[in-house]
PASEBA-1860 file (N, C-alpha, C; in nm, 3 decimals):
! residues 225
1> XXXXXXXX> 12.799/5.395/5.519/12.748/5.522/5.569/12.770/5.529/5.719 ~ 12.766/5.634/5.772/12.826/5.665/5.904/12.750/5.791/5.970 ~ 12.727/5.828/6.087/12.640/5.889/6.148/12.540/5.874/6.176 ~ 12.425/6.002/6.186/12.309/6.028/6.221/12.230/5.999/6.044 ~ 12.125/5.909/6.049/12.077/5.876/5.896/12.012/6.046/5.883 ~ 12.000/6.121/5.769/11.911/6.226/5.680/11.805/6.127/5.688 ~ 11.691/6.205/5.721/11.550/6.199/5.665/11.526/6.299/5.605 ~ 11.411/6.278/5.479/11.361/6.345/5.388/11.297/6.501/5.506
9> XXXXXXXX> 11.322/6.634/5.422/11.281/6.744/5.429/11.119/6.721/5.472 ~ 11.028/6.676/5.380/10.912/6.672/5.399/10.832/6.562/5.477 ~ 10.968/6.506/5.535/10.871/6.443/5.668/10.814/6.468/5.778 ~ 10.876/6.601/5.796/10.857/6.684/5.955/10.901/6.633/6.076 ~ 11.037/6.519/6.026/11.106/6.497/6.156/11.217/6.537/6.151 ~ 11.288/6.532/6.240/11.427/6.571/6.281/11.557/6.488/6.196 ~ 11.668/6.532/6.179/11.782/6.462/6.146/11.900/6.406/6.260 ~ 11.862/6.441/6.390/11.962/6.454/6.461/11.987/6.288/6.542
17> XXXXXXXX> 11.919/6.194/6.449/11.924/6.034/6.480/11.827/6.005/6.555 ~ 11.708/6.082/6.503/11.582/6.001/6.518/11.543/6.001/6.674 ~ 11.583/6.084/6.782/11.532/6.101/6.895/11.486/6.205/6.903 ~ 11.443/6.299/6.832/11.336/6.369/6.850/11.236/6.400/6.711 ~ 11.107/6.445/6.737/11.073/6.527/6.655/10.989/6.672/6.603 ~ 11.053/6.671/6.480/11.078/6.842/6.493/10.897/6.884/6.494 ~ 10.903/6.971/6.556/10.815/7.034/6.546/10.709/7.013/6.703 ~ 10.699/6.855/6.763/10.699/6.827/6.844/10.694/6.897/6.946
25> XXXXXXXX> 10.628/7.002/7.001/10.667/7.032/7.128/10.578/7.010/7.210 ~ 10.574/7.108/7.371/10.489/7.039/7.477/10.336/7.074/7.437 ~ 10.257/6.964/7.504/10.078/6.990/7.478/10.022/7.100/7.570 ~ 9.941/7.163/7.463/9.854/7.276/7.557/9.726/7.174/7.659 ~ 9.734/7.288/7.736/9.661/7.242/7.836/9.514/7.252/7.790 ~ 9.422/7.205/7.858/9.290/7.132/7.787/9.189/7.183/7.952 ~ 9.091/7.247/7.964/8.961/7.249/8.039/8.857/7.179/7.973 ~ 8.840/7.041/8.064/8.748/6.963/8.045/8.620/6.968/8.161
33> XXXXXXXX> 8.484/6.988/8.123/8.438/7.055/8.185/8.280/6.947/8.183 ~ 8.233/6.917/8.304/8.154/6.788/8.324/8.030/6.873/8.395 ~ 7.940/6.809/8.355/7.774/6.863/8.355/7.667/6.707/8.382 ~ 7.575/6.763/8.468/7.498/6.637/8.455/7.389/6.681/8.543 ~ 7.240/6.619/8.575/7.169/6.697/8.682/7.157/6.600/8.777 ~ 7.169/6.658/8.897/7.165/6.588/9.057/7.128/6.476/9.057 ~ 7.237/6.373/9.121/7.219/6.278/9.096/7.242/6.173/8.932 ~ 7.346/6.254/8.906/7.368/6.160/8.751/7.507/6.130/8.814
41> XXXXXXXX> 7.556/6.129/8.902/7.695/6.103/8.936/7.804/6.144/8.898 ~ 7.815/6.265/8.836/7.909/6.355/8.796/8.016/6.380/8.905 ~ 7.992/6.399/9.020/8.091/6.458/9.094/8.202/6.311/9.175 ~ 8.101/6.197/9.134/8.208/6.040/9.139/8.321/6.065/9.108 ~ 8.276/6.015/8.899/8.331/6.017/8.829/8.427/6.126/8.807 ~ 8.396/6.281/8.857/8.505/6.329/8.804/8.631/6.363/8.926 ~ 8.632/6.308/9.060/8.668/6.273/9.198/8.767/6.179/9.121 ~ 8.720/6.058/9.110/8.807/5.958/9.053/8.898/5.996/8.917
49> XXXXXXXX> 8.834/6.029/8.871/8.977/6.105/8.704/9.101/6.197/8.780 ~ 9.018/6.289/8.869/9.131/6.344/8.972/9.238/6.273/8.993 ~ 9.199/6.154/9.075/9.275/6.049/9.172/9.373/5.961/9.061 ~ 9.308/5.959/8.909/9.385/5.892/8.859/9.464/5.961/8.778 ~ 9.474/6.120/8.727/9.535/6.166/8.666/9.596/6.246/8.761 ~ 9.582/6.326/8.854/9.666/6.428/8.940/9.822/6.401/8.946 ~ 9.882/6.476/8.913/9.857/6.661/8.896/9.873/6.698/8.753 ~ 9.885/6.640/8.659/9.827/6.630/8.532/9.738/6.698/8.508
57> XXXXXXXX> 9.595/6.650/8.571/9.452/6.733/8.587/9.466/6.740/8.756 ~ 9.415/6.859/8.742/9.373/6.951/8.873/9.236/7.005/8.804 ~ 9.180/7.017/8.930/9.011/7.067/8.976/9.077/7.227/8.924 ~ 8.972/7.275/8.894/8.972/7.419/8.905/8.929/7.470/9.094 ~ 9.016/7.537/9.075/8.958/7.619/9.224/8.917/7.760/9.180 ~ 8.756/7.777/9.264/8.689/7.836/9.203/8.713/7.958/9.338 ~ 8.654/8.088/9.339/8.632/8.206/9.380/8.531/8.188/9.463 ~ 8.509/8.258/9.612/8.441/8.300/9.700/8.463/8.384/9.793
65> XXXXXXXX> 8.279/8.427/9.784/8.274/8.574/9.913/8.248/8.489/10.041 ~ 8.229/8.395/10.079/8.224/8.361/10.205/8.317/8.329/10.276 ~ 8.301/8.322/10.400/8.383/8.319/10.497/8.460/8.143/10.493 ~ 8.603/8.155/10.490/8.636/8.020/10.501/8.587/7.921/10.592 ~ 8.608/7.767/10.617/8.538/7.715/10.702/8.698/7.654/10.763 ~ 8.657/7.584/10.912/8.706/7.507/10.946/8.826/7.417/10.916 ~ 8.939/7.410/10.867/9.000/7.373/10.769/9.062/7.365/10.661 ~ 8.951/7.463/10.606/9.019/7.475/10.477/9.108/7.624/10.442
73> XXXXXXXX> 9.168/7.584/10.279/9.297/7.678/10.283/9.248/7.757/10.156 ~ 9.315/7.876/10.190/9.293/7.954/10.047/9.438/7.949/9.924 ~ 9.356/7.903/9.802/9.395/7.863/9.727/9.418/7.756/9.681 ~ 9.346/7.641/9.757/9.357/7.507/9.782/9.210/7.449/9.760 ~ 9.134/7.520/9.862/8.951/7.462/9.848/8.911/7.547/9.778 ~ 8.954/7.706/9.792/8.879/7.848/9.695/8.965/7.918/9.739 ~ 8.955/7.985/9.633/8.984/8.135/9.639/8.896/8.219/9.725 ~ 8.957/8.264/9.883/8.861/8.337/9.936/8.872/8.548/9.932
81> XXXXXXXX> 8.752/8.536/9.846/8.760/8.684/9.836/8.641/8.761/9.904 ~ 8.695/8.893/9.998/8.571/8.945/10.062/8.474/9.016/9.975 ~ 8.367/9.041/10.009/8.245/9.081/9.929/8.264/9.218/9.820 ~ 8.347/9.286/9.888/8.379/9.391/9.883/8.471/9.360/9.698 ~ 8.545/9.339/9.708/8.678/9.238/9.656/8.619/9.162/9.531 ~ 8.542/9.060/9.571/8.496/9.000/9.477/8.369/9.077/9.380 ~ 8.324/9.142/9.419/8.212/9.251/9.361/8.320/9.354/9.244 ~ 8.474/9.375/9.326/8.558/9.494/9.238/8.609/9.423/9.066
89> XXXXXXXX> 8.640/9.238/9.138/8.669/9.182/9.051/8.591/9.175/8.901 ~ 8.415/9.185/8.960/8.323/9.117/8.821/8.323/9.257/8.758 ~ 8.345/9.363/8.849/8.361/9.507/8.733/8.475/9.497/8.620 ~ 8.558/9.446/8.726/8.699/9.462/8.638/8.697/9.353/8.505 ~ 8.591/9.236/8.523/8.591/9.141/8.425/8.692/9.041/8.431 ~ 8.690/9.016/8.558/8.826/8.925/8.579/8.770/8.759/8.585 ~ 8.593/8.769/8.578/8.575/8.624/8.600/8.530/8.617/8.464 ~ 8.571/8.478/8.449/8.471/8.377/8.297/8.331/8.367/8.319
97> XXXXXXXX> 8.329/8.325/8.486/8.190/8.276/8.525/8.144/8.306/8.647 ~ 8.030/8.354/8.717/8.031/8.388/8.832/7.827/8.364/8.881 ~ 7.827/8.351/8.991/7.687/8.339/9.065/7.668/8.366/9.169 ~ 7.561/8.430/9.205/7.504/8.392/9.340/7.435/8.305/9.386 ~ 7.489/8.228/9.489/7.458/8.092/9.553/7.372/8.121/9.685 ~ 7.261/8.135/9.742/7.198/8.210/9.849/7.263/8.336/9.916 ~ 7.329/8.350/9.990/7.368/8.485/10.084/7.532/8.489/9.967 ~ 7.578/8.408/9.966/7.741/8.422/9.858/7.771/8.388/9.724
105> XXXXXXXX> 7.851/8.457/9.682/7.858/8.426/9.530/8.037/8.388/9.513 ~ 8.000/8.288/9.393/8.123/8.179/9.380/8.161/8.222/9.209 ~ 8.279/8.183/9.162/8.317/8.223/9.020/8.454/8.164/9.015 ~ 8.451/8.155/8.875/8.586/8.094/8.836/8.658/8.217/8.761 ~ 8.803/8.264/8.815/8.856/8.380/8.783/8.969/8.340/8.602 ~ 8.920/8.419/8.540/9.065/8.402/8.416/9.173/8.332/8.494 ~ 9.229/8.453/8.582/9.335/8.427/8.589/9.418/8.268/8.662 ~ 9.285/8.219/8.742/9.347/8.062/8.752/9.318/7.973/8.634
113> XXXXXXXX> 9.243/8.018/8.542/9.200/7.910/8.500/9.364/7.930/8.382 ~ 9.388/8.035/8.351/9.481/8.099/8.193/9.588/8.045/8.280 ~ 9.652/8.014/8.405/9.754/7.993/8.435/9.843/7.875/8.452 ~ 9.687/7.827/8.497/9.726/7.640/8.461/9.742/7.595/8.340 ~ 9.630/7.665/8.238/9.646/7.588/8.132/9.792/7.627/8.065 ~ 9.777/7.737/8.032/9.986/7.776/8.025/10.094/7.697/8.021 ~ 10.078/7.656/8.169/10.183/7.556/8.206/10.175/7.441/8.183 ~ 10.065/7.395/8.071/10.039/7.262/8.039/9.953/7.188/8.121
121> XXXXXXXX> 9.905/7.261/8.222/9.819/7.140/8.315/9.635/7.191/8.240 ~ 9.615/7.044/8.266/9.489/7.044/8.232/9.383/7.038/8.318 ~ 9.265/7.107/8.317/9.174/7.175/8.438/9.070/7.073/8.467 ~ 8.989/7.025/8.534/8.880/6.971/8.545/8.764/7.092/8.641 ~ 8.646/7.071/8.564/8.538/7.181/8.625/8.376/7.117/8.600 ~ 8.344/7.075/8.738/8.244/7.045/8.758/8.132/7.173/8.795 ~ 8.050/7.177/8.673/7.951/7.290/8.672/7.855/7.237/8.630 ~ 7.717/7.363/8.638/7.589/7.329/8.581/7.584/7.399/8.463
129> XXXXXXXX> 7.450/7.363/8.380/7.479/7.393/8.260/7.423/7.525/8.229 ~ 7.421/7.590/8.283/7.421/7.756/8.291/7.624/7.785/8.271 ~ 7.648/7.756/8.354/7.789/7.769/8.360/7.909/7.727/8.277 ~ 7.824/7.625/8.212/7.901/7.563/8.086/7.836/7.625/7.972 ~ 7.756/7.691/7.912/7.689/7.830/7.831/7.778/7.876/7.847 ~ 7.814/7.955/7.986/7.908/8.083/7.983/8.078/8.086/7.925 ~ 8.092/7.912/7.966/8.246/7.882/7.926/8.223/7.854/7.777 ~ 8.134/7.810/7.694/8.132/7.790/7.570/8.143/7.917/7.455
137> XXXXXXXX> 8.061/7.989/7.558/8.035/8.162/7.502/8.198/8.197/7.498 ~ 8.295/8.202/7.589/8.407/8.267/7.641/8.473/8.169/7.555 ~ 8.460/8.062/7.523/8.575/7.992/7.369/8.531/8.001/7.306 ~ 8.440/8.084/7.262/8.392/8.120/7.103/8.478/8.232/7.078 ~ 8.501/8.340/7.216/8.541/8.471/7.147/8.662/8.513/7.240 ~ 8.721/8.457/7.299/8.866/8.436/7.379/8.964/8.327/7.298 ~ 9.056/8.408/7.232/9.171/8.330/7.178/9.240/8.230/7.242 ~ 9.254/8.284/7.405/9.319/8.205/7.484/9.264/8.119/7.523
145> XXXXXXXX> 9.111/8.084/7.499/9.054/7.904/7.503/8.980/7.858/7.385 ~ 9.025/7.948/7.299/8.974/7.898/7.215/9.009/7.745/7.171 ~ 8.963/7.635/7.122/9.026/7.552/7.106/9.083/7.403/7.247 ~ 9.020/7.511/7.332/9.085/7.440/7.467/9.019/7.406/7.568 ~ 8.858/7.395/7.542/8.747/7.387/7.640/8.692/7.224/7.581 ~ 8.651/7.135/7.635/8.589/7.031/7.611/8.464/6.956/7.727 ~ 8.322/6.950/7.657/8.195/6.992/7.764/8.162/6.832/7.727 ~ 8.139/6.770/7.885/8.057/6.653/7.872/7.969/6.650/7.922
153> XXXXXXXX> 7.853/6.562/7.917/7.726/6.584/8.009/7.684/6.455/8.006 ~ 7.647/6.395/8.139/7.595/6.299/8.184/7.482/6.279/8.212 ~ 7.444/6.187/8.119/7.292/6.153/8.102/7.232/6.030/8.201 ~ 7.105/6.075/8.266/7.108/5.988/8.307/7.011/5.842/8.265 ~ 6.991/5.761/8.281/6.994/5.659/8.172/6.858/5.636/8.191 ~ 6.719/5.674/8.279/6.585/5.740/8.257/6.548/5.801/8.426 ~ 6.455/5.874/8.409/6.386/5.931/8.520/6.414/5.846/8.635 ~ 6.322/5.699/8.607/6.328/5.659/8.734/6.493/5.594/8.804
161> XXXXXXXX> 6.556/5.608/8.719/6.730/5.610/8.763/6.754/5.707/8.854 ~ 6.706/5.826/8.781/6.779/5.940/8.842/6.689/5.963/8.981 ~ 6.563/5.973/9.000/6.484/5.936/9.129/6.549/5.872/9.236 ~ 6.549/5.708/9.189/6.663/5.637/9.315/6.761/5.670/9.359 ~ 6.809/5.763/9.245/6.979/5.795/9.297/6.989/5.929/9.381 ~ 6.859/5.988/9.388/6.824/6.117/9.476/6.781/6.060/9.621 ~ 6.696/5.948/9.589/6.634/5.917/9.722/6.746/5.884/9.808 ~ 6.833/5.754/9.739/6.885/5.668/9.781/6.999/5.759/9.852
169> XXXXXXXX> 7.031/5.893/9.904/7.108/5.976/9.920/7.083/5.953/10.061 ~ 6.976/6.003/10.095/6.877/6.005/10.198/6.929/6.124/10.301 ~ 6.953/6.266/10.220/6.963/6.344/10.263/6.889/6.470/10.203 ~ 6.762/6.397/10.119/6.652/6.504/10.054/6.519/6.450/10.097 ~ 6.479/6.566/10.163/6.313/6.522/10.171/6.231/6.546/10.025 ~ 6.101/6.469/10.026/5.990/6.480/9.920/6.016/6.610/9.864 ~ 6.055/6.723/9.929/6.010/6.879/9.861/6.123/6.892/9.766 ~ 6.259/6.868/9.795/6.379/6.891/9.770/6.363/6.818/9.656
177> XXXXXXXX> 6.329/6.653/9.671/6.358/6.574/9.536/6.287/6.581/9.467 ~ 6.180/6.660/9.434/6.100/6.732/9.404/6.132/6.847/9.314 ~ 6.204/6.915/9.366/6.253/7.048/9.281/6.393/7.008/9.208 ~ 6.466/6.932/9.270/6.557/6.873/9.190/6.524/6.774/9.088 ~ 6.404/6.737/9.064/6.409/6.686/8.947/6.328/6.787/8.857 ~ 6.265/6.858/8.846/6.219/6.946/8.744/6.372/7.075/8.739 ~ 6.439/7.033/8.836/6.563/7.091/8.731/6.662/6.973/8.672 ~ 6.671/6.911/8.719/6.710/6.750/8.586/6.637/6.794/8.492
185> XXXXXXXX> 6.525/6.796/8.480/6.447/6.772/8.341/6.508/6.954/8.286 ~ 6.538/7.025/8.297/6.590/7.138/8.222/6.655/7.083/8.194 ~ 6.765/7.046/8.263/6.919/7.025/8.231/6.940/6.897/8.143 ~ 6.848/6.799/8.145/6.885/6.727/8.019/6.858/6.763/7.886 ~ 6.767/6.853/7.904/6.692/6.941/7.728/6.841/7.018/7.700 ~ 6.935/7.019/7.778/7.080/7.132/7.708/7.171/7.021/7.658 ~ 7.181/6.875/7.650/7.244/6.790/7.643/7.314/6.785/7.511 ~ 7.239/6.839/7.383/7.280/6.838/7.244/7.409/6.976/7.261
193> XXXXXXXX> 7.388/7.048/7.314/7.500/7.172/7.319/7.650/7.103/7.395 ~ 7.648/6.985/7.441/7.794/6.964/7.446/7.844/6.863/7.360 ~ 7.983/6.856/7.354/8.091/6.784/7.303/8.067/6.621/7.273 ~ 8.025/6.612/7.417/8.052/6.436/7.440/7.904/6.458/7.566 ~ 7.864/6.284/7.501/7.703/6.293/7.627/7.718/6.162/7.639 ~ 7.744/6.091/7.783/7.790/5.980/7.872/7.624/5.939/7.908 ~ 7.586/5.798/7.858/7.459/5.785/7.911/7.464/5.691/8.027 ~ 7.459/5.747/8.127/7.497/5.647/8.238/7.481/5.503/8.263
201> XXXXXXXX> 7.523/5.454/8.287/7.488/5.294/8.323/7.564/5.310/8.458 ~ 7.672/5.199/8.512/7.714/5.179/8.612/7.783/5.239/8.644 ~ 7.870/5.282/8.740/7.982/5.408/8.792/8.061/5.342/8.698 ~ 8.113/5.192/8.725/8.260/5.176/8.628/8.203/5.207/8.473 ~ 8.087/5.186/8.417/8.067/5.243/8.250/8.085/5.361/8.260 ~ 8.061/5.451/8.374/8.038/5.640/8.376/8.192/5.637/8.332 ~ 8.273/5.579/8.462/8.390/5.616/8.473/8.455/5.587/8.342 ~ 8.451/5.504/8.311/8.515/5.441/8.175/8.474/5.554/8.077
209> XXXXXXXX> 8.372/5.543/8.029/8.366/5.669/7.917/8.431/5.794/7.926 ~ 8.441/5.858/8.058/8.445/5.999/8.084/8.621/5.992/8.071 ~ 8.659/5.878/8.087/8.852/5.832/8.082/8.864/5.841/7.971 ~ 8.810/5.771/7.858/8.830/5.729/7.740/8.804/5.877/7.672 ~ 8.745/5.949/7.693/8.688/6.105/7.675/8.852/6.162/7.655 ~ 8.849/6.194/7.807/9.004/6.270/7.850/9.123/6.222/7.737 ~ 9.119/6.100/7.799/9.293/5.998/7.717/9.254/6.065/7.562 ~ 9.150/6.036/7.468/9.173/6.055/7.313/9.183/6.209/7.357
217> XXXXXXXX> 9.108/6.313/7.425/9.153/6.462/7.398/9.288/6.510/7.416 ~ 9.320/6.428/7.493/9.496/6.481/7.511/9.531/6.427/7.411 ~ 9.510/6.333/7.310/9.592/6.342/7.182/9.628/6.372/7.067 ~ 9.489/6.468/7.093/9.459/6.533/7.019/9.553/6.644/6.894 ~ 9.590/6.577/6.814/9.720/6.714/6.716/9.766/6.843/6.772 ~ 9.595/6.906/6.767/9.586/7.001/6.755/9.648/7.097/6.921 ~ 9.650/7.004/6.997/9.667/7.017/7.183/9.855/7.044/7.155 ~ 9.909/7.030/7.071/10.097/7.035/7.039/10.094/7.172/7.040
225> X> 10.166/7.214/7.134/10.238/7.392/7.128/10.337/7.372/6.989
END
């Protein structure tokens, strides 16, 4: 016999000598989306997945009415939109998610989030769990994520954990760590509404789980255009 070997019809691979296969094509992009309350170390862990997956995963860059700072670039740290602007946008329904943060309000627009994923890149979005409601709501009844949102939440491994890891900041007085933990205690009662729940132990256990998270979702079958 001579050539490229035939494989059987109902294997779903290719004939063309076994370097490709059919059906095979590129993976949709994936918004993985990390939750935890102050002080569970969420914003470590998902800093470091950055550093080790970029540009693979990219941060979402989110929307703002405030004035840029010092440094930074638009389209890079935020999207800077004037008040005016960003107010025309939430009529028009152009955000998934949006808030007011004291005097400014911040949001994540469709259109960055639908553009990355498109092109195959996969999003990372560090939110609270108000904000991860709203993205869960929006892949229930948006085709275009449907299927493509994945919510973790970091637990923290008891009260008096999460205490030290507020104090130990030492950039909250009594009042502050104070109100930040009776919103911990909300935010862990939403913990059953996500995907995957990381019970903290050490940064390298955080980190490790929240990797092991990512790596099996990208392999997911169903992620094949």
């Amino acid at each position: 016999m001579s050539g490229a070997p035939k494989l059987a019809a109902d294997t779903g691979l290719a004939t063309n000598g076994g370097m490709e296969l059919a059906g095979m094509g590129g993976r949709k992009g994936l918004l993985l989306i990390v939750s935890g309350p102050a002080g569970s170390g969420k914003t470590t862990v998902c800093e470091r997945l950055l550093g080790d997956f970029s540009p693979a995963l990219q941060r979402v860059v989110t929307a703002t009415s405030r004035i840029p700072r010092a440094g930074e670039a638009d389209g890079v740290d935020y999207h800077f939109l004037d008040p005016q602007e960003f107010e025309r946008r939430v009529r028009a329904g152009d955000f998934y998610e949006h808030a007011r943060v004291h005097a400014n309000r911040y949001g994540v627009l469709r259109s960055t989030v639908l553009a990355k994923l498109d092109s195959a890149t996969d999003l990372l979005l560090n939110i609270d769990v108000q904000g991860a409601a709203t993205f869960r709501a929006a892949a229930a009844s948006d085709p275009a994520l449907q299927g493509r949102v994945v919510t973790v939440f970091i637990m923290p491994r008891n009260i008096e954990q999460l205490k030290a890891r507020l104090a130990g900041r030492g950039t909250d007085g009594p009042d502050e760590i104070a109100r930040r933990m009776a919103t911990a205690l909300h935010e862990i009662g939403q913990w059953r509404n996500y995907d995957y729940c990381i019970h903290s132990g050490s940064r390298e256990e955080d980190y490790h789980g929240i990797h092991s998270i990512y790596a099996a979702e990208t392999l997911r079958t169903s992620r094949r255009a």
